[in-house]
C-alpha positions in Angstrom: 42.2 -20.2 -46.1 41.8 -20.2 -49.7 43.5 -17.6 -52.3 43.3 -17.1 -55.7 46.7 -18.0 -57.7 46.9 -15.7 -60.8 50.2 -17.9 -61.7 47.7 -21.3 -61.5 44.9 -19.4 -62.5 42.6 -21.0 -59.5 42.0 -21.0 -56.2 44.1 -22.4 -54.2 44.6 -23.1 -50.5 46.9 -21.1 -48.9 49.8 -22.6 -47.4 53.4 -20.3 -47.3 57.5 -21.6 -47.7 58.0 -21.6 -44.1 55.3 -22.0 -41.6 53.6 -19.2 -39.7 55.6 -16.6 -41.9 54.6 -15.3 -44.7 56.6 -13.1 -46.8 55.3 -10.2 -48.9 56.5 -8.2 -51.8 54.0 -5.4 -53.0 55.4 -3.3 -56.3 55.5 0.5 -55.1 55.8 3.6 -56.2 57.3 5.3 -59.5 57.6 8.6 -57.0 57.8 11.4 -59.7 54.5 12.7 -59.1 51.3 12.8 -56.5 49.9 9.0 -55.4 46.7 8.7 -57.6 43.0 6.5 -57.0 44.7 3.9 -58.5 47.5 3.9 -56.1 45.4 3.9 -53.6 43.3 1.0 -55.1 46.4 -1.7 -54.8 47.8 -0.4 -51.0 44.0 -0.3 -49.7 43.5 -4.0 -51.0 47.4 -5.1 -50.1 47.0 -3.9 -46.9 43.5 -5.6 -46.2 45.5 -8.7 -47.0 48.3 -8.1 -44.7 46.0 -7.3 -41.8 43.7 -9.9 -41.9 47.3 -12.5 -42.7 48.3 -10.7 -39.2 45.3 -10.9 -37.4 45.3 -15.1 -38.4 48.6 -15.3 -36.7 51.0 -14.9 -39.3 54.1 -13.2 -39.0 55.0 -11.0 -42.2 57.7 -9.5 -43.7 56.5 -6.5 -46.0 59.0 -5.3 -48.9 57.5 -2.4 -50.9 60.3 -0.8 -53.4 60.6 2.4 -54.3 61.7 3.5 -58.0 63.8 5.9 -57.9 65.6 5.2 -61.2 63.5 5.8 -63.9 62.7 7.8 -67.1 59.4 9.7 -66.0 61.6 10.5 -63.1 64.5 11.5 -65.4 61.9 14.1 -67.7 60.7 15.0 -64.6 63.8 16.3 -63.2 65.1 17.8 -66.3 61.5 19.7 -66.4 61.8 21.4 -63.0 65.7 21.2 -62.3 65.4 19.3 -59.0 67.8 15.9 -58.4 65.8 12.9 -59.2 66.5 11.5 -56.1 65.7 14.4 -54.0 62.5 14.7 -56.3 61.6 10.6 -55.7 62.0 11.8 -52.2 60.0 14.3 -51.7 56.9 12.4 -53.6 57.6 9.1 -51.9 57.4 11.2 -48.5 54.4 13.2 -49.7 52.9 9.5 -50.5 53.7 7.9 -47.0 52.0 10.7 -45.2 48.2 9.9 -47.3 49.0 6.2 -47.1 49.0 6.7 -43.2 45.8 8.4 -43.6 44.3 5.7 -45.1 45.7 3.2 -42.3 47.7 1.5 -45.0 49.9 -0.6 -42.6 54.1 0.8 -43.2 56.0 -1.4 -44.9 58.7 -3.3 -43.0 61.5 -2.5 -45.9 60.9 0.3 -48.5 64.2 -0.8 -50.7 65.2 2.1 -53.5 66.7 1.1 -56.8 69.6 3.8 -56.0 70.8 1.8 -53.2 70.7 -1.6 -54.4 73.0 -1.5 -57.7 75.7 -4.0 -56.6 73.2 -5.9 -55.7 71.2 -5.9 -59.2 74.8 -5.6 -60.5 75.2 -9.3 -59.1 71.8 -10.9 -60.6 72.5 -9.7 -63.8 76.2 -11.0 -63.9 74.5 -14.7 -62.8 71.5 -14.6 -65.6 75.3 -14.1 -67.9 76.5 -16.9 -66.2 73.6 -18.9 -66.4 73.0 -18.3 -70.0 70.3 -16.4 -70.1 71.6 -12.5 -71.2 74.1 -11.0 -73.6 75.7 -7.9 -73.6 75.5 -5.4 -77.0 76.7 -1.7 -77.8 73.9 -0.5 -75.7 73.1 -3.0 -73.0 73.1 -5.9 -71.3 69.2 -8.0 -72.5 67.9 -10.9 -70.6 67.1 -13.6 -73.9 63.6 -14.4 -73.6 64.0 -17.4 -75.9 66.7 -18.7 -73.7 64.5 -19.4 -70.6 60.9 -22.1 -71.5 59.3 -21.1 -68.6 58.5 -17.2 -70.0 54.9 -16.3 -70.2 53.6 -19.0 -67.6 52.0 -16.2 -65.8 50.7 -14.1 -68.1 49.7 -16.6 -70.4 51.3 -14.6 -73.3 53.2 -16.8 -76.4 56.6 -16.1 -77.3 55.4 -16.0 -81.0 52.7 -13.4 -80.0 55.5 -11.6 -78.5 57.8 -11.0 -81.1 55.0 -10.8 -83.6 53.9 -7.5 -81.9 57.5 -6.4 -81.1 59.4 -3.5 -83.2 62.5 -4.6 -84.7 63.9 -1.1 -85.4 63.5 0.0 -81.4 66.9 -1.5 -80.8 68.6 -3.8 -83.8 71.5 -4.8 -81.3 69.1 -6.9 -79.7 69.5 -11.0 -80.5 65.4 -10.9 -80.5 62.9 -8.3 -80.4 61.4 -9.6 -77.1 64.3 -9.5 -75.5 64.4 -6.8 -72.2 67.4 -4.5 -70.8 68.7 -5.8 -67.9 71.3 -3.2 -68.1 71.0 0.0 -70.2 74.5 1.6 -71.2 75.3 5.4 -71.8 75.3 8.4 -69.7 72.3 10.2 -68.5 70.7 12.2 -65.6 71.6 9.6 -63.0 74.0 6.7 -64.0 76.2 4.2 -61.9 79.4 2.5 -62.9 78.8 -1.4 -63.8 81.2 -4.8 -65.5 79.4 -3.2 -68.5 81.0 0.5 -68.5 78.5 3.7 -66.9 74.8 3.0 -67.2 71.6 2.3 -65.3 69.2 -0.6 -64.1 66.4 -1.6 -66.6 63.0 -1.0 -64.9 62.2 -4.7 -64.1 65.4 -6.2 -62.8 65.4 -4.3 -59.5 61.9 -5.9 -58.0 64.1 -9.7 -58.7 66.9 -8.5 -57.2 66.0 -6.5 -54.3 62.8 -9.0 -53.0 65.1 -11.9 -53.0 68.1 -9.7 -51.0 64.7 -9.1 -48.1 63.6 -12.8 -48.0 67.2 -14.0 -48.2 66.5 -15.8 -51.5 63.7 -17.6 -50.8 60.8 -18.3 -52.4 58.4 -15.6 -51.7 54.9 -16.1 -50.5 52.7 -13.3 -51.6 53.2 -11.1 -54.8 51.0 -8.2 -54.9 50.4 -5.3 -57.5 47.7 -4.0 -60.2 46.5 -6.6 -62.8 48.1 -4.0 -65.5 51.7 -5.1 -64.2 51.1 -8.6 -65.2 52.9 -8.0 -68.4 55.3 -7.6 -69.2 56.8 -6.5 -65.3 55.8 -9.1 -63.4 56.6 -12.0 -65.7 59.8 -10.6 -66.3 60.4 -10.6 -62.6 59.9 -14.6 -62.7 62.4 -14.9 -65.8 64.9 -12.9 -64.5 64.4 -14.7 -60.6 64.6 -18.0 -62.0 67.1 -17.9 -64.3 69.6 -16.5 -61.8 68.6 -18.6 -58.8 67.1 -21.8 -60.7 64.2 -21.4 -57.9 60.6 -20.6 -57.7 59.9 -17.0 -57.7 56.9 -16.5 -55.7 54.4 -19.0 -55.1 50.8 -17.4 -55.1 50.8 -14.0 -57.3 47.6 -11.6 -56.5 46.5 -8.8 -58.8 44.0 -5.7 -58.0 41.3 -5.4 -60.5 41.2 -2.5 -62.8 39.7 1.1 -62.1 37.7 3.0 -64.1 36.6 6.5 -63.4 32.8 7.1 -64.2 33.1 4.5 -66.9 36.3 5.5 -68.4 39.9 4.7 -67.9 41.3 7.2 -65.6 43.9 9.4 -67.6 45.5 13.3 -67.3 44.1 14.0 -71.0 40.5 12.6 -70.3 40.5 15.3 -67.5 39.3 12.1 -64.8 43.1 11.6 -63.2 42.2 11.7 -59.0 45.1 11.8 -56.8 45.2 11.1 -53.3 45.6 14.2 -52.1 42.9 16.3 -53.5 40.6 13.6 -52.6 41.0 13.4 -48.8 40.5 17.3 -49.1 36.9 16.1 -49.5 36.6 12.9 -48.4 37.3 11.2 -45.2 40.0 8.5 -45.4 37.7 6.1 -44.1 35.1 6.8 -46.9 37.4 6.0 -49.9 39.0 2.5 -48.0 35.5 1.3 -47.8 34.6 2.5 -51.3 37.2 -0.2 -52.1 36.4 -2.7 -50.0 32.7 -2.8 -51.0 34.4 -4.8 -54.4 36.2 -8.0 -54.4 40.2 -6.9 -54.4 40.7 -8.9 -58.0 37.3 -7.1 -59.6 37.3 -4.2 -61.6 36.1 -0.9 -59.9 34.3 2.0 -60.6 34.8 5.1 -58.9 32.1 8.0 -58.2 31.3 10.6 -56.5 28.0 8.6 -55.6 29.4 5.5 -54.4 32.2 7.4 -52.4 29.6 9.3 -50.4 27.7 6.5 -50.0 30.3 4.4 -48.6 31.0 8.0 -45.9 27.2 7.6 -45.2 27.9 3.7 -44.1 31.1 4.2 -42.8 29.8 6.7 -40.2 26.7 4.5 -39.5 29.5 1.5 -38.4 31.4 4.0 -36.1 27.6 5.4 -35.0 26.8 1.2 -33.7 30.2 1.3 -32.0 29.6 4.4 -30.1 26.2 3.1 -28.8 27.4 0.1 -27.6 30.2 1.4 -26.1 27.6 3.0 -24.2 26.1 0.4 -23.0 26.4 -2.0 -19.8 29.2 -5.0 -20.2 27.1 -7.3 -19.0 23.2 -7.8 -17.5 20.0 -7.1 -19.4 17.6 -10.7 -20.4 19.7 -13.1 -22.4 18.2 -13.9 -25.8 19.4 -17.1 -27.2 18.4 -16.7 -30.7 19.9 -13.1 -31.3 23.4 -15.2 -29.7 23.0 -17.9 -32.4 22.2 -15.2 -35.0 25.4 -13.1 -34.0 27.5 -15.8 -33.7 26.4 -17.1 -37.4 26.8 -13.9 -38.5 30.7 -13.5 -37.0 31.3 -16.9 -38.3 30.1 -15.5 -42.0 32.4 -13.0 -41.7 35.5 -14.9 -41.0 34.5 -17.8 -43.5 34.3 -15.0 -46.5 38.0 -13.4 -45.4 38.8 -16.8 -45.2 37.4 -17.1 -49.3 40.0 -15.4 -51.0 39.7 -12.0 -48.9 35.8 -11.4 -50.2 35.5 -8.1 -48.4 32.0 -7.2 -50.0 30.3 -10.8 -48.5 32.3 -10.3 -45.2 31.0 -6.6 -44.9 27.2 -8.1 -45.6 27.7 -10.2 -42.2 29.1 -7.0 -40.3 25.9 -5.3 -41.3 23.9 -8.6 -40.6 25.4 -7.9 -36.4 24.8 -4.5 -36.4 21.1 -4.5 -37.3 20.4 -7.6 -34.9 22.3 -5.2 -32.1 20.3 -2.2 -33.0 16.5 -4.4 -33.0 18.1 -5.4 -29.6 18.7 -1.9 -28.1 15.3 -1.1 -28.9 14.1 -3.3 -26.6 12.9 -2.5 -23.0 15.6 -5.2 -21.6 18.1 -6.0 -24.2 20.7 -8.6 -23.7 23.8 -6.6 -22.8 26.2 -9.1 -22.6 25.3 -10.1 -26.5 26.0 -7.0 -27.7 29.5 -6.3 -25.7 30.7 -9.1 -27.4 28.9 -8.6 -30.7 30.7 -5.0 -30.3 34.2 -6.5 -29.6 33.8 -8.9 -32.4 32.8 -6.0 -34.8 35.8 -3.6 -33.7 38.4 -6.9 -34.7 36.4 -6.5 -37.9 37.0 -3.1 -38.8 40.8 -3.3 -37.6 41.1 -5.8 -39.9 39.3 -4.0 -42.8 41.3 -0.5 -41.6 38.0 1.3 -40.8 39.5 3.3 -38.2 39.1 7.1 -37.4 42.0 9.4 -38.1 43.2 10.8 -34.3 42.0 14.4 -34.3 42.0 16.7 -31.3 40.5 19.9 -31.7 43.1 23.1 -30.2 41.5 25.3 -27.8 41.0 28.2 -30.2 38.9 25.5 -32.5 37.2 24.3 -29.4 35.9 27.7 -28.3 34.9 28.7 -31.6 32.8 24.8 -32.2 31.3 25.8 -28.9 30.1 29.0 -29.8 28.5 27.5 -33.2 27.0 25.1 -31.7 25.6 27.4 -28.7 24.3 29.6 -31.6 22.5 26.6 -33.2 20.8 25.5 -30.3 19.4 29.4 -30.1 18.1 29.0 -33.5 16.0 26.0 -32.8 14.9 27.4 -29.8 13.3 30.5 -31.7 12.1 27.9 -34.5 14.7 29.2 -37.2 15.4 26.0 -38.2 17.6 27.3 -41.3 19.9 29.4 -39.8 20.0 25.9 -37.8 20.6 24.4 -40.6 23.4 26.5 -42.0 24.9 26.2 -38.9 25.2 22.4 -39.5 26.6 22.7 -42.2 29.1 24.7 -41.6 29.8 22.4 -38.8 30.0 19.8 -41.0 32.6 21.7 -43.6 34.6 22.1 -40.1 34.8 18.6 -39.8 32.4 18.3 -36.7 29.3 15.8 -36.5 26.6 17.0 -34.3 24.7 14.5 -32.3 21.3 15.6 -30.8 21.1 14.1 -27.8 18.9 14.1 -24.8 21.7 15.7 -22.3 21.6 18.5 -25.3 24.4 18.4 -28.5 27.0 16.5 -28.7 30.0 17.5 -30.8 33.5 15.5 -32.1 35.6 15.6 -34.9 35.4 13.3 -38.1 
């Protein structure tokens, strides 16, 4: 298995610290508002990673944090009067809940920055000892200058750096590139610290709290959005490195960037999506193939187009599984080229997964089984015991892409009243009113129920 390195800037093969484990840190949430498209962009991607990592045998350790310490946070709290930690809580809950929709895999530790101070407490006091940070009047600043290795991920010069870098933002500081580590002074939420009352800087908790997770190894796998890059992620390295004198992470992997119809998604351009409203529309399985239909490192465009085309193909893959479920295991006349065919095209899949995670080639060979499995059911005698296995190839697939339905059971009040809609439809056709048929449907449809004409008569279920 080969992945793409942003630290190397290649491709390289994948092989983890310790063998058979892999261990993951994902950045998470700033929870001060609702999870957004772009949110949803990263986890979606992350999690296809994870899966198809688990599925290959790998055991993995999944830290996602949670930032619960932070200015938007602050503003937003002082704007509605709610705690900033009750209000983080209530938006990282609210966030869980739609991630589970989207069969975004939990997380095995979801660390918050309130609950990890001595721990950040105790990096920061070893980047002192090290060398590498100073205390002023207002902080405590990691000194970029102090540590060679700074920009080796990003790319980014130190002289670039300071060139763009505002001396008057903080003239206590040795350099203007240097970061806070430690910000001093009172304020909605502070914490007590060697360096009198203050707060965490925003990058130092990711260091601190993914090396507490992994023990202080080196990780394997650090995910986020290409736009964390710089300055956060390479930050995380210096700070990492220069307390610990050991390799941060080894292979770093960045989500492309999304765009809304063409434009950057933002509140003032009117184009900001969140989660929520979307699955009001949208079935979660619809918006995690959206994403998959790209390459996790390419830039993204989202539309209403291309998310109801991706419903339309979705349903069609959950449409082949149902008619081969309803087939016979085994029997039929065995046809040795659609077996080489399916079996080329199961190998295609696992060789692009197997290619840096390229969902959109590994998708193409999914398609490639189900229309050699649908030219086989058309046949008089089709070869059964191909397309069982084809089938239980395909449903490994999708687990491992996430394409699964959400559980719905309709109540008994919601039962009656589908019946009678659909008892009421079948009237319509059978007096040739074919739109009050129709507007039946549809309103079946805005339900949430797919019709299937079938010849024992409709068919109903929930989407």
């Amino acid at each position: 298995m080969r992945v793409y390195n942003s630290l190397s800037r290649r491709t390289e093969e994948f092989d983890p610290v310790k063998k058979g484990e892999v261990g993951l840190y994902v950045c998470g949430l700033t929870p001060y508002d609702h999870a957004h498209l772009g949110h949803a962009r990263t986890y979606i991607s992350m999690d296809m990673i994870k899966r198809y990592l688990m599925h290959k045998g790998y055991k993995v350790h999944h830290i996602q944090n949670i930032t619960d310490i932070e200015d938007k946070i602050f503003n937003r709290s002082k704007e509605t009067g709610i705690s900033p930690l009750v209000l983080s809580e209530k938006f990282q809950g609210e966030a869980l809940e739609e991630f589970d929709r989207l069969k975004i895999l939990r997380a095995d530790e979801y660390p918050k920055v309130s609950e990890h101070i001595p721990e950040i407490i105790r990096m920061i006091e070893k980047i002192i000892e090290n060398g590498h940070a100073y205390e002023t009047d207002t902080g405590v600043y990691f000194s970029v200058s102090s540590f060679p290795g700074y920009g080796k991920l990003s790319g980014q010069k130190l002289e670039g750096i300071e060139h763009g870098c505002r001396v008057g933002v903080d003239e206590t500081k040795q350099d203007p590139a240097d970061f806070a580590l430690w910000k001093k002074g009172e304020d909605v939420l502070t914490f007590e610290s060697p360096w009198g009352r203050g707060r965490p800087g925003w990058h130092i908790e990711c260091s601190a709290m993914s090396m507490k997770y992994t023990d202080g190894r080196t990780l394997d796998i650090h995910g986020g959005g290409r736009d964390l890059i710089f300055p956060h992620h390479e930050n995380e390295v210096a700070q990492a490195e220069a307390a610990y004198k050991t390799p941060f992470c080894k292979y770093w992997m960045h989500t492309g960037f999304l765009t809304v119809d063409g434009e950057k998604m933002s509140k003032s351009l009117g184009n900001f999506i969140v989660i929520k409203n979307l699955l009001g529309k949208y079935p979660p399985y619809a918006l995690r193939l959206f994403f998959l239909h790209s390459h996790y490192r390419s830039p993204v465009n989202y539309n209403e187009e291309s998310i109801s085309a991706a419903q339309t193909t979705a349903e069609r893959m959950f449409n082949f599984l149902g008619k081969a479920d309803e087939l016979p295991e085994s029997g039929g006349s065995e046809n040795a080229e659609l077996r080489k065919k399916l079996q080329e095209e199961t190998d295609g899949f696992y060789a692009a997964m197997d290619n840096d995670f390229d969902t959109p080639s590994a998708l193409a060979h999914m398609f490639g089984i189900m229309t050699e499995c649908f030219s086989e059911m058309r046949k008089a005698e089709p070869d059964y015991s191909a397309i069982f296995g084809a089938k239980e190839d395909f449903k490994k697939m999708m687990w491992i892409l996430g394409l699964e339905k959400e559980e719905k059971e309709a109540t008994d009040i919601q039962g009656k009243e589908i019946d009678s809609l659909v008892e009421a439809r079948e009237k319509a056709r059978g007096e040739k009113n074919f739109k009050l048929a129709d507007e039946i449907r549809d309103k079946l449809l805005k339900m949430g129920v797919v019709l299937e004409d079938t010849d024992e008569g409709p068919k109903w279920k929930l989407k």
